[in-house]
C-alpha positions as CSV (number, residue, x, y, z in Angstrom):
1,X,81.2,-176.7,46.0
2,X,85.0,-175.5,45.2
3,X,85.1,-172.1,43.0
4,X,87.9,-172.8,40.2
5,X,89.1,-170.0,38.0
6,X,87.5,-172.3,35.0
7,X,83.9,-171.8,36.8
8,X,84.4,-168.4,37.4
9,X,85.1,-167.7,33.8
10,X,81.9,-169.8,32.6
11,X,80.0,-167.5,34.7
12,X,81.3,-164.8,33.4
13,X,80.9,-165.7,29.9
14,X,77.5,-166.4,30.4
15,X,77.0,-163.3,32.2
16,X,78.3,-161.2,29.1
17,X,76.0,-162.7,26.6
18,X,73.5,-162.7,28.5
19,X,74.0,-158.4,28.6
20,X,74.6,-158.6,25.2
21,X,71.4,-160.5,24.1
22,X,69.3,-157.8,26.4
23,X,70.7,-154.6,24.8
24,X,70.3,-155.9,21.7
25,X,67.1,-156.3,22.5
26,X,66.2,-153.1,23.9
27,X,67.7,-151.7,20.3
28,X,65.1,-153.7,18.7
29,X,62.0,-152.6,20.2
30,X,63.4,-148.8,20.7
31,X,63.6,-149.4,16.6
32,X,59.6,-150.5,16.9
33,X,58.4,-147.6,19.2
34,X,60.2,-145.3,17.1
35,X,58.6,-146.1,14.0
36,X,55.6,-146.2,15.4
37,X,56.0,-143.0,17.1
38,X,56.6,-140.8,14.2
39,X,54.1,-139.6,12.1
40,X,53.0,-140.1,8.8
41,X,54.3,-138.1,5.6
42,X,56.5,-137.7,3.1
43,X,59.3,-139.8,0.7
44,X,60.6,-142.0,3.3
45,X,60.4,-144.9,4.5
46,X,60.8,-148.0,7.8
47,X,60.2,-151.6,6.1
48,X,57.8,-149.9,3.5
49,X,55.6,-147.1,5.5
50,X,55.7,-143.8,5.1
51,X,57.2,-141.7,7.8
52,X,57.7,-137.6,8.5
53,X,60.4,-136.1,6.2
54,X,62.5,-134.2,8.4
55,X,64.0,-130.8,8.0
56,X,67.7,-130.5,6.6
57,X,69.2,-127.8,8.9
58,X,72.7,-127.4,9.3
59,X,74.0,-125.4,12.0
60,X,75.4,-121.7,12.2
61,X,79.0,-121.0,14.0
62,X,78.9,-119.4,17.4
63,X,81.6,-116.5,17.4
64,X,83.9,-116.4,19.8
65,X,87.4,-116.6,17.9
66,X,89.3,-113.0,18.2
67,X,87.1,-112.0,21.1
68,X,88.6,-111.2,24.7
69,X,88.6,-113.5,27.3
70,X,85.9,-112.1,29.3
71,X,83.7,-112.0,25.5
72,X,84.2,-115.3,24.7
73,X,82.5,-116.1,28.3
74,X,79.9,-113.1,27.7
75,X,79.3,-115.3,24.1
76,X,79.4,-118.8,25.9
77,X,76.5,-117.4,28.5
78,X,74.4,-115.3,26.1
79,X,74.6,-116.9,22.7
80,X,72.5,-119.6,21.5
81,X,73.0,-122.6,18.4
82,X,71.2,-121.0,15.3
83,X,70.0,-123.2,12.9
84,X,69.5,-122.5,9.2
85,X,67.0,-124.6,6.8
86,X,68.8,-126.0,3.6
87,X,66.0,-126.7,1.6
88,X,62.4,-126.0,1.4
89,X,60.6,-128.7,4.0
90,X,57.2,-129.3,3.7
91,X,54.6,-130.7,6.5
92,X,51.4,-131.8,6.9
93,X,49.4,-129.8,10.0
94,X,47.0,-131.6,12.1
95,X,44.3,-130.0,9.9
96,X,45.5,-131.4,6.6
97,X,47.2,-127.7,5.9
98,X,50.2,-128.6,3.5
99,X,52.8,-125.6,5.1
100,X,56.1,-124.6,3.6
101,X,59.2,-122.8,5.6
102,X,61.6,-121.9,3.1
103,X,65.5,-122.7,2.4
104,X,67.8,-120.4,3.9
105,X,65.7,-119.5,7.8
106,X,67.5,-119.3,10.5
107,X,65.7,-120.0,13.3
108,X,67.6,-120.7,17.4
109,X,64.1,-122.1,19.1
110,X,64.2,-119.2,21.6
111,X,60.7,-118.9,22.0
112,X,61.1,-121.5,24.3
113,X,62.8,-119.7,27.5
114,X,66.3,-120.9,27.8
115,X,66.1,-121.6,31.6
116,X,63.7,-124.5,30.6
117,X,66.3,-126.4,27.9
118,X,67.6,-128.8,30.1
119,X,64.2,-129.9,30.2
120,X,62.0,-128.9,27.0
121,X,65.2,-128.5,24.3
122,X,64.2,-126.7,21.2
123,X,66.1,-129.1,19.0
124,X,65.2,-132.1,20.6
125,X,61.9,-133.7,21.2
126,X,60.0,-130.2,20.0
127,X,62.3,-129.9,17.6
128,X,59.3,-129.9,14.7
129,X,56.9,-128.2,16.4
130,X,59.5,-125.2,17.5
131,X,60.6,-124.5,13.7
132,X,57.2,-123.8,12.7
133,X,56.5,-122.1,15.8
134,X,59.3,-119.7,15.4
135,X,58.5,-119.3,11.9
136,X,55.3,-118.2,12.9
137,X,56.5,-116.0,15.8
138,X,58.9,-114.0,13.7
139,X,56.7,-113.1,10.6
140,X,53.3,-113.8,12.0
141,X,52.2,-116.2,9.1
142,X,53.2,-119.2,7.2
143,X,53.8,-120.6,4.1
144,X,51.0,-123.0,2.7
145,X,51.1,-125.0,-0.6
146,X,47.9,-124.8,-2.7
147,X,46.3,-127.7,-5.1
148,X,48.2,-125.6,-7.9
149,X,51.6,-125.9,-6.7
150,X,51.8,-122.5,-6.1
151,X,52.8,-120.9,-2.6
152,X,50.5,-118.6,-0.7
153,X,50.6,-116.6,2.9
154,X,48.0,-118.2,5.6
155,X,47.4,-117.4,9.1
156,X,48.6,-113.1,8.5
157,X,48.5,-111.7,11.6
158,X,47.4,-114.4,13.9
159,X,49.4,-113.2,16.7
160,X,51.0,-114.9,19.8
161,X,48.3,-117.0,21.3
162,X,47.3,-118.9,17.7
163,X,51.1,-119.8,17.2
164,X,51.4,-120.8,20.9
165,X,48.3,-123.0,20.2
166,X,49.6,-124.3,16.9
167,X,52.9,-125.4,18.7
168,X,50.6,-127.3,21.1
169,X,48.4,-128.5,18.5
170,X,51.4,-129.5,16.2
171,X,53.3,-131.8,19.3
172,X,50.7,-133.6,19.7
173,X,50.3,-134.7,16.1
174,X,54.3,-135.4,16.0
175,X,54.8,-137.4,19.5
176,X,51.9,-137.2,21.3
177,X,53.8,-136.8,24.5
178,X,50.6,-134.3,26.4
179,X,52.6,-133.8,29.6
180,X,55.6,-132.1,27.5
181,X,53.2,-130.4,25.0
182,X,51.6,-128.6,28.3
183,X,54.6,-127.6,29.9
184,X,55.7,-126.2,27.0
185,X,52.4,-124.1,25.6
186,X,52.6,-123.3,29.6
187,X,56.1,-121.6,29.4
188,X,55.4,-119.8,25.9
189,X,51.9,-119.0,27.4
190,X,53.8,-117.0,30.5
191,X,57.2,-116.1,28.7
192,X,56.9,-116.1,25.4
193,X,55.6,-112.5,25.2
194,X,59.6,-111.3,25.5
195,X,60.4,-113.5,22.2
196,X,57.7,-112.4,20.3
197,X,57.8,-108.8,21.2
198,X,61.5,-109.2,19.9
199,X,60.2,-110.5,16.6
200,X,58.1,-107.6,16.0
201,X,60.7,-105.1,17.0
202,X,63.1,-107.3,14.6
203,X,60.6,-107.1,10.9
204,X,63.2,-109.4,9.4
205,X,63.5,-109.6,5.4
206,X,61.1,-112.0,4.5
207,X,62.0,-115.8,3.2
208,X,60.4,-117.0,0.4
209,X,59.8,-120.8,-1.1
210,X,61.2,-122.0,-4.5
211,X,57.6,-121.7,-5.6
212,X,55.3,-119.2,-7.5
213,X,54.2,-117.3,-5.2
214,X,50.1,-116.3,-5.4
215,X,50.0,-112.7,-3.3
216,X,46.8,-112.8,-0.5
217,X,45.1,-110.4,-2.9
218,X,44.7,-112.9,-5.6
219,X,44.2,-115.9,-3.8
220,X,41.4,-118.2,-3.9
């Protein structure tokens, strides 16, 4: 059968839509396993369930303008993305804990060695799970909301291990990917020490949630 330029341009035609309708398709059902994927809690919403409410973070400049040549690389090598919380976010832990991490902490997900961020990024899939984890690393409790409304300290002095577990704990619960959760409680497990020994050696100023705040003493 002869080949004309007409046929050839039918085929191609077809060929196109035929790309087009698949993609479109895979948008769809990426769409689906997202929504089921994410857990749920808080205001909104996918066709009327309820789904996570994320953090608001907006990210901290990286300084490298007036430097030398040879300190803007220094910079580029050593420095990480910091991240700072814009307004109080509130989450639901596997164990029905309401917790609290406060507007205005700055957190970089370093707890999670930087060799392993091509494969376990901080701000990417354990994303959720490394802001409470940090949280927890650098002051060594958290911030839960009681039936009041009022704000109290849980989890004082836990130390590394607990906070490695809750990171494990908390992955699970937010996308139940076990493979990833392991590798990661695995590298905080083994490396993590030099983070959280930084954290102690840091004793940052304290964050605090727009809430009354009920001091351990007093609490219930």
């Amino acid at each position: 059968m002869k080949i004309t330029i007409f046929n050839t341009l039918i085929f191609k035609d077809l060929f196109f839509k035929k790309i087009n309708i698949f993609y479109k398709k895979m948008f769809f059902y990426s769409l689906v396993s997202l929504r089921e994927a994410m857990p749920r809690m808080g205001p909104n919403k996918i066709r009327g369930e309820i789904i996570m409410k994320m953090p608001k973070l907006t990210p901290i400049g990286i300084k490298t303008k007036g430097k030398s040549f040879f300190a803007k690389i220094w910079v580029w090598i050593t420095e990480v993305r910091k991240w700072e919380v814009t307004e109080d976010w509130e989450y639901e832990l596997p164990n029905k804990q309401v917790i609290i991490i406060p507007k205005a902490f700055v957190f970089d997900g370093a707890s999670i060695p930087r060799p392993l961020w091509g494969l376990l990024s901080p701000t990417g899939l354990l994303l959720i799970q490394g802001l409470i984890h940090d949280f927890g690393y650098r002051y060594d409790y958290l911030w839960a909301l009681r039936g009041d409304g009022r704000a109290e300290r849980i989890y004082l002095k836990s130390g590394q291990q607990y906070w490695d577990k809750l990171f494990n704990e908390v992955g699970l619960n937010v996308n139940e990917m076990k493979i990833i959760n392991s590798l990661s409680w695995l590298a905080l497990a083994t490396m993590g020490k030099f983070a959280w020994k930084k954290n102690r050696e840091r004793n940052e100023e304290e964050v605090f949630p727009n809430r009354d705040i009920v001091e351990n003493q007093d609490a219930a």
